[in-house]
C-alpha positions in Angstrom: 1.5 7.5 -15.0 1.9 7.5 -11.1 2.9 4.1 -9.7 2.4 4.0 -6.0 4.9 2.1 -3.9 4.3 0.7 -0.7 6.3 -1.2 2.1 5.1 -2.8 5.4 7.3 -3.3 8.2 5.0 -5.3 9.7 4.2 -5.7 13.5 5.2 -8.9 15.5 2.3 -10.9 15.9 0.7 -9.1 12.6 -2.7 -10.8 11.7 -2.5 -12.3 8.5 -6.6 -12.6 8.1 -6.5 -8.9 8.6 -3.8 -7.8 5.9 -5.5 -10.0 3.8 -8.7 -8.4 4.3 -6.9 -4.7 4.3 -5.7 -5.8 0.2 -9.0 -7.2 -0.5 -10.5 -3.6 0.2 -7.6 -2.0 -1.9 -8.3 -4.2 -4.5 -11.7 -3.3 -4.8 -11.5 0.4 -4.7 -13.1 2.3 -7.8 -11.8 5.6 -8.4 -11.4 7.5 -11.5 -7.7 7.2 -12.6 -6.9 4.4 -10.8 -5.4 1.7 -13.6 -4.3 -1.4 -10.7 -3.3 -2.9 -8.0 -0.9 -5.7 -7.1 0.2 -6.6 -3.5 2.6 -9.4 -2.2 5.3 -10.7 -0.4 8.6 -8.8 -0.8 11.4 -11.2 -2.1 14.3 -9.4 -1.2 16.0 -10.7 -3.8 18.7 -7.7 -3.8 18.7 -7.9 0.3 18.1 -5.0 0.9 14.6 -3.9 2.8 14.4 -7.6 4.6 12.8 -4.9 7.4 9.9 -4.9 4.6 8.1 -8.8 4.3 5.3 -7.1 2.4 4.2 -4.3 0.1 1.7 -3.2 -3.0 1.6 -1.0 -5.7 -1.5 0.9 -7.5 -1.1 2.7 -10.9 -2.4 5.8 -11.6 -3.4 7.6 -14.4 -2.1 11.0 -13.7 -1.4 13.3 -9.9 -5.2 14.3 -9.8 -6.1 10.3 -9.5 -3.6 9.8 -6.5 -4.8 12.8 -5.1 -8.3 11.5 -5.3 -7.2 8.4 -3.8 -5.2 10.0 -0.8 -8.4 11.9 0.1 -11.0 8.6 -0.8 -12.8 7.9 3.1 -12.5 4.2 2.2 -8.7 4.1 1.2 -8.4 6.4 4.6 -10.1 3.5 6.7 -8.1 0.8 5.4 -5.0 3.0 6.2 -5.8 3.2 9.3 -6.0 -0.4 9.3 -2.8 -0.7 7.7 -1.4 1.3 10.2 -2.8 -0.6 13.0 -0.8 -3.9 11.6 2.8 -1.8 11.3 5.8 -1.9 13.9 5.7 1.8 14.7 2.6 2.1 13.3 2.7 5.0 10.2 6.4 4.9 10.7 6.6 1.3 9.8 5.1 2.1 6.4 7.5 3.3 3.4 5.4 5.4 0.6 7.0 6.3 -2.9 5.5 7.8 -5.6 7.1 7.4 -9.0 6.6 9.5 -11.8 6.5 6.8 -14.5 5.7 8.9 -17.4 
């Protein structure tokens, strides 16, 4: 399994509607492999990515399933989207992708 970190440093003034709407899509998306989805505030317990408020993970079945998903037109729109919403824009987005056996 694949699990698929992400971490928004999010723009001032970020639209909260709009990342809403962004996770809504994610949510949604049906693709072979793909096992789930969770989004939500980061709560920094540790303090250490307070630069990070927000962040989602998906699970995936194997590489070929994230590589579907990397290259799915709708997961590339709401990207974009994301991107749109991020201080730096791609820059203020932190990807990992861990090998979870």
């Amino acid at each position: 399994m694949i699990v698929h970190v992400v971490l928004l440093r999010l723009a001032r003034g970020w639209d909260a509607a709009e990342l809403a709407d962004v996770m809504d899509g994610l949510g949604v998306l049906s693709l072979p492999g793909l096992l789930g989805f969770r989004h939500g505030p980061n709560l920094d317990a540790e303090r250490k990515s307070p630069q990070f408020p927000y962040g989602f993970v998906v699970d995936f079945a194997d590489r070929a399933a994230l590589d579907r998903y990397a290259a799915d037109p709708g997961h590339q729109a709401l990207g974009a989207r994301l991107v749109a919403l991020c201080e730096g824009g791609g820059d203020g987005i932190f990807v990992a992708d861990l090998d979870a056996g």
